[in-house]
N, C-alpha and C positions, 0 to 999 in steps of 0.2 A: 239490534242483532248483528249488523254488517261489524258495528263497532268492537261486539266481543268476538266475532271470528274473526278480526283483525289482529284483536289481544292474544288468541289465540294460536296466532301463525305468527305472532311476534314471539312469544311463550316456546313453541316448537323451534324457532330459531335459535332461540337462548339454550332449552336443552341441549341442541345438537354443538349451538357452539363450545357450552362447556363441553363436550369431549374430548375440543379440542386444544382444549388448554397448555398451556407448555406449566404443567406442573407435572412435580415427577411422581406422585400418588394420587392423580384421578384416576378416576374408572371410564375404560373405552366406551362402554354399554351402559345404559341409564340401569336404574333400579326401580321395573316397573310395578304397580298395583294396581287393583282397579274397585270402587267402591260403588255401592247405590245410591243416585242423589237423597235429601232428604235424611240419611242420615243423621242418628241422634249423635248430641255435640257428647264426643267421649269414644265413640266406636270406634274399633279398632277397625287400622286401616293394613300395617301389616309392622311385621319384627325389624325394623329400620337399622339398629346397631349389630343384631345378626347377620343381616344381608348384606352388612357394608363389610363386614370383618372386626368391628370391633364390639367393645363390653362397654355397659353402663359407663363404668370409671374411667373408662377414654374419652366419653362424652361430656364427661365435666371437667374431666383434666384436659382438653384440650376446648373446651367454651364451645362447645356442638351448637347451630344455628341454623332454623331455616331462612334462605333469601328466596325471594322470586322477585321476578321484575319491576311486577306492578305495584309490589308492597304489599300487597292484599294476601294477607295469611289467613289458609282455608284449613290448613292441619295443622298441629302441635307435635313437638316431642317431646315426650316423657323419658330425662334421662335420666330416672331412675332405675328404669326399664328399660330402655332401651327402644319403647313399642310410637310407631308416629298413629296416631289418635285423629276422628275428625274434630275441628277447634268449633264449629258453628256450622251454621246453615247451609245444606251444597242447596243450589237449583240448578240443574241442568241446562232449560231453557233460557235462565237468564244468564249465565255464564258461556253459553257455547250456543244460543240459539236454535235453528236446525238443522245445524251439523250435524254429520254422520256420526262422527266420533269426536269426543270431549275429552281432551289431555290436559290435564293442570299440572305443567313441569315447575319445579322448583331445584334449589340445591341443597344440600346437605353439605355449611359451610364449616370446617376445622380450622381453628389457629395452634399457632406455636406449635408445629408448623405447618403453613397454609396448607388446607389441600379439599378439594371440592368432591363432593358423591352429586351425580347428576339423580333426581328423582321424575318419576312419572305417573300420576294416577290419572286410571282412565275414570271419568264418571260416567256410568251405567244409567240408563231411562229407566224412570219407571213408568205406568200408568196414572200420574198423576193431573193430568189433564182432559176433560170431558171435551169433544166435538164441539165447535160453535159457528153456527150458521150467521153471517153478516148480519140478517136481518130475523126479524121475529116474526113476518108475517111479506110474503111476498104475494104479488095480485100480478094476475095475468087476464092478458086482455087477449083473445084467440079467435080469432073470425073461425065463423061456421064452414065455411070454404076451407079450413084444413086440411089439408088430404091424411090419409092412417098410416101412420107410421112418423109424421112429421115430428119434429125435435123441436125440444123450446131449452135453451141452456136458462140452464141454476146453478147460483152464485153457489160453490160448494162450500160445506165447511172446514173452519180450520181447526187443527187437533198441532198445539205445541211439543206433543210427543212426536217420537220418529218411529222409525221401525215399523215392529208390529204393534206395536201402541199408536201409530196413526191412525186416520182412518180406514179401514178395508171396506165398507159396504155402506148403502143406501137401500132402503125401504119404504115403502108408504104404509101408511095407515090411516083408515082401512083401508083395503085394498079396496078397487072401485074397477068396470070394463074400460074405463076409458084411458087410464095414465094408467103408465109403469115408469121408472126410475131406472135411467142406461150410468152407470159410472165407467167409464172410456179414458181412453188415454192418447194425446198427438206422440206421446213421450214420456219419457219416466217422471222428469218434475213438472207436468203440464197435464193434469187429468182434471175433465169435463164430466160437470157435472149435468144430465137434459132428462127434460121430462119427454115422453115418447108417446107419442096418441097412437093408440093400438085399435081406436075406433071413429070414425066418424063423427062429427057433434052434430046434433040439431039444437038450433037455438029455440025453435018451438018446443020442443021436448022440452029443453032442460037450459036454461042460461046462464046458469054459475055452475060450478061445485067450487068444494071442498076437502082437504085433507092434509096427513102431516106426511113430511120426509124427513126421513129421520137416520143419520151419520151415527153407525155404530164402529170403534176402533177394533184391535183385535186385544187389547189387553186381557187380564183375568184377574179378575172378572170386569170383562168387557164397559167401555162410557158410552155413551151415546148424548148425541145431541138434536133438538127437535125445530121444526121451523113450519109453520102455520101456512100451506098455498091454498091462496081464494083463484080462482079459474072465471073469467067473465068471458062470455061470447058475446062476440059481437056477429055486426053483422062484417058480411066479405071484404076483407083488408087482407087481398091475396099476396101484397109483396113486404115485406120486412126489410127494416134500413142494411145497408151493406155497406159495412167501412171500406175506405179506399187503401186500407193494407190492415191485414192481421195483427201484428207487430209493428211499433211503431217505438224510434230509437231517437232519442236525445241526449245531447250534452250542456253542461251549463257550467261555470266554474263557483266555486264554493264560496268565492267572496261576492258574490254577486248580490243585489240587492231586493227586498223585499217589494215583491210587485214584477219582476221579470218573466218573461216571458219563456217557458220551456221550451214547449211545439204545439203543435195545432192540430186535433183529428180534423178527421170529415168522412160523414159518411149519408148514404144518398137512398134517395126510394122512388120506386117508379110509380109509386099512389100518385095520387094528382089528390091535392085540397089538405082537408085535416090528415089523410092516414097517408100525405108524404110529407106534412111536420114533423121534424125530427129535432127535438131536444137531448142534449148531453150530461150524463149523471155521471159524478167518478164515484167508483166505490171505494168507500174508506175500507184500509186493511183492519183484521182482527189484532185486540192490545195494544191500538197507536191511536189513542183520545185526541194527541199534538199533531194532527197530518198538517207536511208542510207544504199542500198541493190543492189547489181549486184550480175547476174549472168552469169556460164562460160555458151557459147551459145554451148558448142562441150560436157564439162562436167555434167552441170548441178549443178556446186557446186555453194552453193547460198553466197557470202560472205559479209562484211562492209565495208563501207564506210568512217567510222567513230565510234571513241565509241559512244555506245547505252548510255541511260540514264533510268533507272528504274523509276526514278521520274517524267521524261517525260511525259513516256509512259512505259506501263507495257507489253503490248503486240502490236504485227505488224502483219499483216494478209496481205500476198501477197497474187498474184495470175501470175504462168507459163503458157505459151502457147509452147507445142512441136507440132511442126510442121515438115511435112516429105516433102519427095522432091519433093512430086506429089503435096501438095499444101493441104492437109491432115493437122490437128489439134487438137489437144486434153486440154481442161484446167485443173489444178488442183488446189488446195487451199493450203499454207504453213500458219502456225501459227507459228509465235516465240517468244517465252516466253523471256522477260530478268528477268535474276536473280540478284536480288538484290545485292549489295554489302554495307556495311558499310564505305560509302561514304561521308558521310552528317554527322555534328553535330550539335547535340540541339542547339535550338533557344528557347530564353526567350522575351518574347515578353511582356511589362509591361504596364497595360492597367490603373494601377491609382499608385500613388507615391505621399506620404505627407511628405515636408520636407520644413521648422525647424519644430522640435517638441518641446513642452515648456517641461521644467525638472519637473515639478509634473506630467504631462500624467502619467494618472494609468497602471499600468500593462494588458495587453491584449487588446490594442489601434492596430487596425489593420495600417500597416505604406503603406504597398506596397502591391497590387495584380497585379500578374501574371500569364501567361499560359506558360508552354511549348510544345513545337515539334520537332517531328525529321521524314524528307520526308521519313527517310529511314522506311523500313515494319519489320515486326515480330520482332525477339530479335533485332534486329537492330535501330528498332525504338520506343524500350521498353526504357523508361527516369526515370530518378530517381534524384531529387534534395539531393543536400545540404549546409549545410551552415557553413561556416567555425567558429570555437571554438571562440563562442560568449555567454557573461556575461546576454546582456542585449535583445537582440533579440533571435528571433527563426523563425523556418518555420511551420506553420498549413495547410496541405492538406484542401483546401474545393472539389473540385472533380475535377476525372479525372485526369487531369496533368493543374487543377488551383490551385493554392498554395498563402498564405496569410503569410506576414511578420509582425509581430508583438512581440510587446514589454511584455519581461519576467520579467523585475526588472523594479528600480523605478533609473530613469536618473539625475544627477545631472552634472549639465556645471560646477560647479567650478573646481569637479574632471576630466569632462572628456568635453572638449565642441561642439566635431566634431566625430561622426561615420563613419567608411572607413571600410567596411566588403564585402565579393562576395560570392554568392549564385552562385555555379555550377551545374550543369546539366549534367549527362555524361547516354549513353546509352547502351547495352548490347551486343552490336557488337564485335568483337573480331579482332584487338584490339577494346576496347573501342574509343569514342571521346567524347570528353567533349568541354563546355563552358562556361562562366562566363561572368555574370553581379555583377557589380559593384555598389554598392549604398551607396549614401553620406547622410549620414543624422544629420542635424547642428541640435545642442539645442539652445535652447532660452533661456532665462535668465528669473530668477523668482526672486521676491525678496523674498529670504531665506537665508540671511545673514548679520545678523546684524553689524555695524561697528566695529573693535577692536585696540584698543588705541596697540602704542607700548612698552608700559609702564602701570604697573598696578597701580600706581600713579607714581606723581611728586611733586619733590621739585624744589623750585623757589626761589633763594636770590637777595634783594633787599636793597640798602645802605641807611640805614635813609638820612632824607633830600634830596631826590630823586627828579628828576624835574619832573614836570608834564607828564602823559601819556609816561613812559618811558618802553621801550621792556624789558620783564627780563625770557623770553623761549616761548616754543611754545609743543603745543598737537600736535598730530601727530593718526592719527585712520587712518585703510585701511579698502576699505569692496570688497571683495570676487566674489558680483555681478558686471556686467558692468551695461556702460550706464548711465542712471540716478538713477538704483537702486546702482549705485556705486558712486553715487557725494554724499559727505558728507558735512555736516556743524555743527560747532561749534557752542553753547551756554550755558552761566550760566544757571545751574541745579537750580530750585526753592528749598528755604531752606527747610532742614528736618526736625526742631524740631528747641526747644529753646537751644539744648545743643549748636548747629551751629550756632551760631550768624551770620548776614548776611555782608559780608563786601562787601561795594558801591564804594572800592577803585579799584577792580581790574576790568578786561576787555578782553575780547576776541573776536580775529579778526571771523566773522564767514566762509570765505572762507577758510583762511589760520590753522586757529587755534594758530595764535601769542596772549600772555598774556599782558599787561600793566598795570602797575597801572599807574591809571589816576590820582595822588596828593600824594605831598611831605607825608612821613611817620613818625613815632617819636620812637624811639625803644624802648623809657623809657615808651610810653603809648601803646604799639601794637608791642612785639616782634615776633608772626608771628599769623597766621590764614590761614583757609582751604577753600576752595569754590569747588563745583563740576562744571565738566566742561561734559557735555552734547555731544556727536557725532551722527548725525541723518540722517540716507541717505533720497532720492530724492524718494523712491518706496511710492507705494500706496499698503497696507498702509505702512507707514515709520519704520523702525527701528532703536532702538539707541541703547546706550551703555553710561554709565557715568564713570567717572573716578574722582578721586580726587586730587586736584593740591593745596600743600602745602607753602605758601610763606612765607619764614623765611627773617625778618628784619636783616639786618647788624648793629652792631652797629660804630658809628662815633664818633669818641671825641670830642661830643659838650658840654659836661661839664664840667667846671670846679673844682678841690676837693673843699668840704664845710668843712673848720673848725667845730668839735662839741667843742672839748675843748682845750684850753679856749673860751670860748664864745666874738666874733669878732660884738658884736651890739654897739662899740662907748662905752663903758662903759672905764673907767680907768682901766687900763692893770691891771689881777690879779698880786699877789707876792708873790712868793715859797720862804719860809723862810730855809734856809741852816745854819744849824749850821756850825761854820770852823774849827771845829773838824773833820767835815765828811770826811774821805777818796775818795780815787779816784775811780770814779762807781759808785759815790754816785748818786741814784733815786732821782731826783730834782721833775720829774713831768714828764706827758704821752700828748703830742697834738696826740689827735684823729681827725682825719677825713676823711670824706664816698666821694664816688664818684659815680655819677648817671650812670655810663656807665658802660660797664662791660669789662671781657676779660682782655686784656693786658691795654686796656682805664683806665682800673679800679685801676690797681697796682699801688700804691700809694708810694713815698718814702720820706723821707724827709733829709732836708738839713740846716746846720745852714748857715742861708743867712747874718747876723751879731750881732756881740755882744761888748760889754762893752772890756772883755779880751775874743777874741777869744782863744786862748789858753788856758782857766780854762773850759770849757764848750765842752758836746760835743754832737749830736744828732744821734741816731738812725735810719741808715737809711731807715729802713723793720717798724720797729716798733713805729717809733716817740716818745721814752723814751728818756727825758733830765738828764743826767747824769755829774759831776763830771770828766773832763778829769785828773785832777789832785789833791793836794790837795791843802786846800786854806793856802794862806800864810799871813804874817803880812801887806804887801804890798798890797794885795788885797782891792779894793774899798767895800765899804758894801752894795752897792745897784749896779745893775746889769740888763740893758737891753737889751734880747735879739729877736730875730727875726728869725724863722723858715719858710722858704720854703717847701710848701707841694706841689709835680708833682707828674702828672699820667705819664704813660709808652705813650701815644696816639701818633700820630704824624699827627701834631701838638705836643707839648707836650703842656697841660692847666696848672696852679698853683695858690695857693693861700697861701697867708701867715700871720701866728701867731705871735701875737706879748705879748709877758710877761716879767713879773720881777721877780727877784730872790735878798732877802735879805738874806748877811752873818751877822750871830748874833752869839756873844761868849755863850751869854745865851739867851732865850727867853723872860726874865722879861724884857731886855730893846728895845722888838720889836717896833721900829718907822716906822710905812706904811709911805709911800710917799702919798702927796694929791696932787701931781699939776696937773692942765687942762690937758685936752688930746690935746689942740691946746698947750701946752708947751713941750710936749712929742712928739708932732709931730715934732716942731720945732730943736728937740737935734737928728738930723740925722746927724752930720758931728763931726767925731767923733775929730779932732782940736779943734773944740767950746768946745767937751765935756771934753778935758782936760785942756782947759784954765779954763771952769768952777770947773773942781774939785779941780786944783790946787788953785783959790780961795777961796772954800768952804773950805778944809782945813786947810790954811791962818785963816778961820774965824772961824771954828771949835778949833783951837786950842788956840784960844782968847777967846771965851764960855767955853771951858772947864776950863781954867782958873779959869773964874768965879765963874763958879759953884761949883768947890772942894771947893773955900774958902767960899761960900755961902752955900755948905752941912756941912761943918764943925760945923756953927753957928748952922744948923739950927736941925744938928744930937741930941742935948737936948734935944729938945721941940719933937720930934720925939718920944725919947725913954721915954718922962713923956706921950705921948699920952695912952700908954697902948695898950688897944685894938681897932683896929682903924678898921671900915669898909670903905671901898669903895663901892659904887652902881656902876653896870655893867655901870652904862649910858656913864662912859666919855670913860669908855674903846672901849664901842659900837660905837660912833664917829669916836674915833680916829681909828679904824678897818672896818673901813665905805667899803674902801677900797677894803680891804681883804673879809670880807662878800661878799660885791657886786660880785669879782671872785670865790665865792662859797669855800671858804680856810674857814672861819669860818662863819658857814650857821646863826647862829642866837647868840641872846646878854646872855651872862650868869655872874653872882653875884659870884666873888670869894671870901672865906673870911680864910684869913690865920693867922696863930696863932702863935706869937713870946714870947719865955719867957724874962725875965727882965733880961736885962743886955745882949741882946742879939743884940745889934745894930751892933759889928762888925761883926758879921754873915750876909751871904750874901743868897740873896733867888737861889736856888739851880738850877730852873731851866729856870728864866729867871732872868740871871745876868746882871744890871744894867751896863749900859758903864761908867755913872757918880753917883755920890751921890744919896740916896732918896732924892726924894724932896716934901715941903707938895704939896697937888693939887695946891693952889695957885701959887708955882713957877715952875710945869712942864709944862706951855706953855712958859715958858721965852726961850728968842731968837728964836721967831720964824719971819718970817717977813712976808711980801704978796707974795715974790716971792719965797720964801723958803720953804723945804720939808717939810713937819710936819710929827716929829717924833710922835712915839709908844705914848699915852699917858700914864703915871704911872701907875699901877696898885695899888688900894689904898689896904693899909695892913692892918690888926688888929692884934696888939700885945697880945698876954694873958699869964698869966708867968708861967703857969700851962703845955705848949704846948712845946716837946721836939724838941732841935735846927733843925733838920731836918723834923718837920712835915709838911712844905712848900711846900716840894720836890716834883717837877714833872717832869714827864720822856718826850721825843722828843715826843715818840710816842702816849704819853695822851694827850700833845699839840695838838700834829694836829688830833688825834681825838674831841678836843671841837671844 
C-alpha cells in the first residue's frame, strides 16, 4: 500500500510537472474526471478531444497517445471519438490503498507538433469490500474481580474501503447484560475497538459466555463482518500487563539483513506467579499473508523476515498483544521507519524521440524529450543529467527532472551520417549510481552536394580515319550525397559562345560517362576541339558541375609528299643546264616538297630513284639539293635524265616522285633543250634501250658534225661581211619553249651582241658553240621528227667598233635571264 501512495505522489508530481512545460501549447490546468473503481472495460470516462479543443482527425493526424509514468495504462482513447474509455480493471484499494483520494494522472501526448494535455481521474470508492476482523474467534480470559464498566480492547476490523464505506459501527449479538461494544477514538486514524462490562461477573453463576461482534460499514447496502468472542472467567487476576510506552518507534535501513533486530517491547504486571507471565503475540495485519516481522514471544524483540524495501513501503505500523498468565492483556502500537538506502538508480524514461533527422535541421530542433527518476528519497534521489562531449547535441532542462535534447550545430551526413551518444543520469547517494540511455540518431541526406569530376579536365586522342562511334575515354564525377541525390548523369554542356564552335562529332554515354565520336575524323581539317561535358545528379533540385574534355586528332599517314618543284602537271621535264666545268657539289637544283601530315608523317627525304649515270649525280637526302657527285668528264652524255624519290617517315611509308633533266654544256651559247613528247620520255625507262639509242645518236652525231664544220667553213665569209647582225628573241623563245615552261628561263628576251671585224675566229664567251655559226637558215639542219631539237642559235650582230670580249656573259647572268 505505502508503495502505490508512493506511485501515487510520484503520478501527482508528474501532472503538476507537465504544467509546467516550456511547451508553447500545453494546458495551465490538468483536464480532470472522475470514475467508480470497478468499472466495466469500455465505460466511458469522459469527452477527452472535446475537452482538449480538438476533433477526432487531429487525434490521428497528429498520433494522439496516452503516457503515464509507470507505463501501466488504465484508460484508452478512442480516436475515432474522440471519448477516453476505461481499458481494464480499476481497484481502488490496490492502486491508491487507503488514501483519501485516488488520482491517476496521465498525459495526453500530440506530435508534429509536440505538445502535452495534462490528464486527471479521480477513482471514486465503492462498497466493495466487507469488514474483516483479524481473527475468527477471539477468547477472553476475565477474572471475576472485574469491576462494571471495565474495558477489554478488541482487535478491530479492517474494511479496505474509505469513507463512508469504512467501518462506522460495532454490535453484538445477541445482545447479553454483561458486554456492550464502545467504538472510541484517541484520534481520527487511531480508533479502539473494547468490549465494556456493564455488570459484574460471578464465576459461580456463569464461567464462560459467548457472542458475536459484528463491524457493520456505512455503504448501501451496508457489509458487515463477524468475529466469534468466547468470554472465560477466571478466578482474580486483578492487574493486566502494561507496556512501558504506548507507541513504540523504530528505524532500520532497507538493506539490512534477514534476522535483524527492529526494537524490543516490554511490558510488566504486578501478578506475582502465572497471571504476571506475560508472553508476546504481534498481530498480523489484514491482506499481508508475507508479514516481514516476528517477534520473540518470551523477549519481545521485534525482528525481519526479510530485507525491508524503502520503495515499498516507507513505513510498517504493528500492533503487540502482552498477555499474562491469568489471561490478562495489554495492546501497544510499534512504528518502523525504514531508512532509505541508495539502492535504486536513475531511470530515463523517454516519452518522444525523432529519428532520422535531415542534415539542414536548424539548430535548436528539439530531437528527444525525457524524464528522469530515482525511487530512492532525499540526496539519494537527487538526479542530475548529462551528456557526454558532443559537437552537435546538447541537453536543455524544461522542468523538474524533464530534459529536452536538441541540436547545437548545423549536421551534415556526408561528414558524419549516424549519431551514437548517452545521456547519463547519476544521483547523489553515496556512492553514487548512475545510468544511461543511449540514442541513435541517423541523418538523412539533403541534396547539398554537387557532383565532382575526378579530373579538372580531359584530354582524349583519337586516330584520323576513325570508325564510326568509336570509344576514346570516359568522365568519371562522384557526388557525396546517397540515393538518388547521388545518381549522376552525363551530358553535352550547351555551347558557350562563338569562340567554342560546337562539334556534332563527339558523344557521351549519359549513365556511364563513356565519350565517342560518332564519324571518321581528318587531321588535316580538325586537329582537335573542346566540348564540355555536363555531370547532374538525381536531387530536386539537381546539381551539376561541368568539365571540359579535350579531343586531340592523331595524325595518320594518309598523305602522300606533293612535289612543289619541279612542277609534276605533264608538262615536259624542266632542264638544269650544268656547265662541265663545274666541280663536284656542284648545286644542280632544289626538288621541294610539303607533306599534308605532320610529325614524323611529315619528314620528308629523298632519294635518287634513277638516273642517266647514276654515278655523276647525287641527291640530298634531308634537303632534296641535286648536286654534282663528281666531276663531269669527256665521256659524259650531255643530256641527263634523272628521277628523285620523295618519302615521308609514316608507316606506311607514302612517296612521290620528281622527275627532271640536266644539260652538260662547255659553253652556254650552244644550249640545245630537248623537245620530245613526254609519251617519248616515258617510253626511255630501260636504260639498255637508252644506250642502244645513244650509241646511235652518236654514230649520227658524228656524221652531222661532219657536215656542218665543212658547211661553217663556207659559210664563216658571208657571216663575217654580215656585219652587225640582229637576231629577234622569237627563235630563241621556241627553241627554249622547253626551259621556260620549267620556269629555267620565265620569259622571251632580244640579245643583241657586238663583234668587231675580223673577229670571226673569236668565240662567244659564254655560250660556246659545240659546232660552227651557222646562218638561221642552217640551224635547224639535222633535225628530224624523232630527234632532239637542239638550242636554237642565237642570232649575233657584229659591229667593229665592239671589243672582243664584249659578248661575255657570266653562268650566273645566264640563269638569272
Amino acid at each position: 500500500r505505502l508503495r502505490r501512495r508512493r506511485a501515487m505522489a510520484i503520478a501527482r508530481q508528474v501532472l503538476c510537472l507537465s504544467a509546467f512545460l516550456s511547451l508553447p501549447h500545453a494546458r495551465a490546468e490538468p483536464i480532470r474526471y472522475s470514475v467508480a473503481e470497478e468499472a466495466e472495460s469500455g465505460s466511458l470516462v469522459g469527452k477527452l478531444a472535446e475537452d482538449a479543443g480538438l476533433t477526432p482527425a487531429q487525434l490521428s493526424a497528429r498520433r494522439a497517445r496516452l503516457v503515464s509514468e509507470d507505463g501501466r495504462q488504465h484508460f484508452r482513447l478512442e480516436r475515432a471519438s474522440g471519448r477516453l474509455v476505461v481499458a481494464g480493471r480499476l481497484d481502488r484499494e490496490e492502486l491508491c490503498g487507503q488514501s483519501a483520494t485516488c488520482m491517476l494522472p496521465f498525459e495526453l501526448l500530440l506530435s508534429n507538433p509536440l505538445q502535452f494535455f495534462r490528464v486527471e481521474v479521480a477513482l471514486e470508492d465503492i462498497n466493495d469490500h466487507s469488514p474483516v476482523f483479524p481473527e475468527k474467534r477471539v477468547t477472553f480470559d476475565i477474572p471475576e474481580t472485574s469491576e462494571q464498566f471495565a474495558r477489554f480492547p478488541l482487535e478491530g476490523a479492517r474494511d479496505l474501503d474509505i469513507g463512508r464505506n469504512n467501518i462506522q459501527a460495532y454490535s453484538i449479538v445477541p445482545e447479553n447484560e454483561y458486554f456492550s461494544v464502545s467504538y472510541g477514538s484517541h484520534s481520527e486514524n487511531d480508533r479502539n475497538v473494547e468490549l465494556k462490562l456493564k455488570k459484574s461477573l460471578d464465576r459461580e453463576e456463569q464461567d464462560e459466555l459467548g457472542f458475536s461482534v459484528i463491524a457493520v460499514d456505512g455503504g448501501s447496502p451496508p457489509r458487515s463482518g463477524t468475529t466469534q468472542v468466547h468470554i472465560v472467567i477466571l478466578d482474580a487476576n486483578d492487574n493486566a500487563p502494561i507496556f512501558t510506552q504506548e507507541v513504540y518507534i523504530g528505524q532500520i535501513l532497507e538493506n539490512m539483513p534477514e534476522g535483524s533486530v527492529v526494537l524490543t517491547v516490554h511490558a510488566t504486571d504486578q501478578d506475582a506467579g502465572v497471571n504476571g507471565d506475560i508472553s508476546y503475540q504481534l498481530s498480523q495485519a489484514v491482506g499481508q499473508s508475507d508479514y516481514p516481522f516476528v517477534i520473540d514471544p518470551k523477549t519481545g524483540e521485534i525482528k525481519i523476515t526479510k530485507p525491508l524495501d524503502f520503495e515499498a513501503a516507507e513505513h510498517h505500523e504493528l500492533r503487540v498483544r502482552a498477555r499474562d498468565g491469568g489471561g490478562l492483556s495489554a495492546i501497544c502500537k510499534v512504528l518502523v521507519e525504514v531508512v532509505d538506502v541508495n539502492d535504486n538508480a536513475p531511470e530515463l524514461v523517454v516519452s518522444s524521440f525523432s529519428s532520422p533527422l535531415a542534415e539542414n535541421t536548424v539548430p535548436g530542433t528539439v530531437v528527444a524529450l525525457f524524464t528522469v527518476r530515482d525511487r530512492d528519497s532525499g540526496a539519494n534521489g537527487k538526479i542530475s543529467c548529462a551528456l557526454e562531449d558532443q559537437l552537435f547535441f546538447s541537453l536543455r532542462p524544461a522542468y523538474k527532472n524533464y530534459y529536452e535534447l536538441v541540436t547545437v550545430s548545423a549536421l551534415d551526413r556526408e561528414e558524419r551520417a549516424q549519431h551514437v551518444f548517452s545521456v547519463m543520469a547519476a544521483d547523489a547517494g553515496s556512492p553514487p549510481l548512475t545510468s544511461t540511455q543511449t540514442f541513435t540518431v541517423d541523418i538523412s541526406d539533403v541534396n547539398d552536394n554537387a557532383p565532382v569530376f575526378n579530373q579538372t579536365s580531359y584530354t582524349m586522342y583519337v586516330r584520323e580515319n576513325n570508325v564510326a562511334t568509336v570509344f576514346v575515354g570516359a568522365v568519371s564525377a562522384a557526388d557525396a550525397d546517397v540515393g538518388l541525390n547521388a545518381k549522376v548523369t552525363y551530358s553535352l554542356a550547351p555551347v558557350q559562345g562563338p569562340e567554342r564552335p560546337w562539334c556534332s562529332c563527339i558523344s557521351v554515354n549519359s549513365e556511364n560517362g563513356q565519350v565517342f565520336v560518332l564519324r571518321p575524323l581528318d587531321y588535316e581539317r580538325l586537329r582537335q576541339t573542346e566540348v564540355t561535358v555536363s555531370a547532374s545528379d538525381a536531387g530536386s533540385p539537381p546539381l551539376r558541375a561541368n568539365v571540359t574534355v579535350r579531343l586531340v586528332v592523331l595524325d595518320e599517314n594518309d598523305n602522300a609528299p606533293l612535289v612543289l618543284y619541279p612542277a609534276q602537271d605533264g608538262s615536259p621535264a624542266s632542264s638544269e643546264l650544268v656547265p662541265v666545268s663545274a666541280e663536284a657539289g656542284y648545286l644542280i637544283t632544289k626538288v621541294v616538297a610539303v607533306d599534308a601530315d605532320s610529325g614524323q608523317n611529315s619528314w620528308l627525304s629523298y632519294h635518287l630513284l634513277r638516273a642517266t649515270e647514276p654515278g655523276l649525280f647525287s641527291v640530298g637526302a634531308q634537303s632534296g639539293e641535286v648536286r654534282l657527285r663528281r666531276p663531269v668528264t669527256d665521256r659524259d652524255s650531255v643530256k641527263h635524265k634523272l628521277l628523285v624519290l620523295v618519302r615521308d617517315n609514316g608507316k606506311p611509308p607514302l612517296s612521290a616522285t620528281a622527275a627532271l633533266s640536266a644539260l652538260l654544256l662547255k659553253d652556254f651559247s650552244d644550249v640545245r633543250l630537248p623537245h620530245s613528247s613526254p609519251a617519248t620520255e616515258d617510253q626511255d625507262t630501260s636504260l639498255t634501250t637508252y644506250l642502244i639509242i645513244s650509241l646511235v645518236f652518236v654514230s649520227l652525231l658524228f656524221l652531222i658534225s661532219t657536215a656542218v664544220f665543212v658547211a661553217r667553213k663556207v659559210c664563216k665569209s658571208k657571216e663575217l661581211q654580215a656585219g652587225h647582225v640582229l637576231y629577234g628573241a622569237d627563235n630563241l623563245q621556241s627553241g627554249l619553249a622547253d626551259a621556260a615552261a620549267a620556269g629555267t628561263l620565265p620569259r622571251a628576251y632580244c640579245y643583241e651582241i657586238s663583234l668587231t671585224t675580223g673577229s670571226g675566229n673569236s668565240e662567244f664567251k659564254f655560250l660556246k658553240p659545240i659546232v660552227p655559226s651557222l646562218p638561221p637558215q642552217h640551224c635547224a639542219m639535222g633535225q628530224g621528227p624523232d630527234e632532239e631539237q637542239d638550242f636554237p642559235c642565237v642570232p649575233v650582230s657584229t659591229e667593229d667598233t665592239a671589243p672582243d670580249n664584249a659578248g661575255t656573259l657570266s653562268a650566273g647572268q645566264f640563269n638569272a635571264l
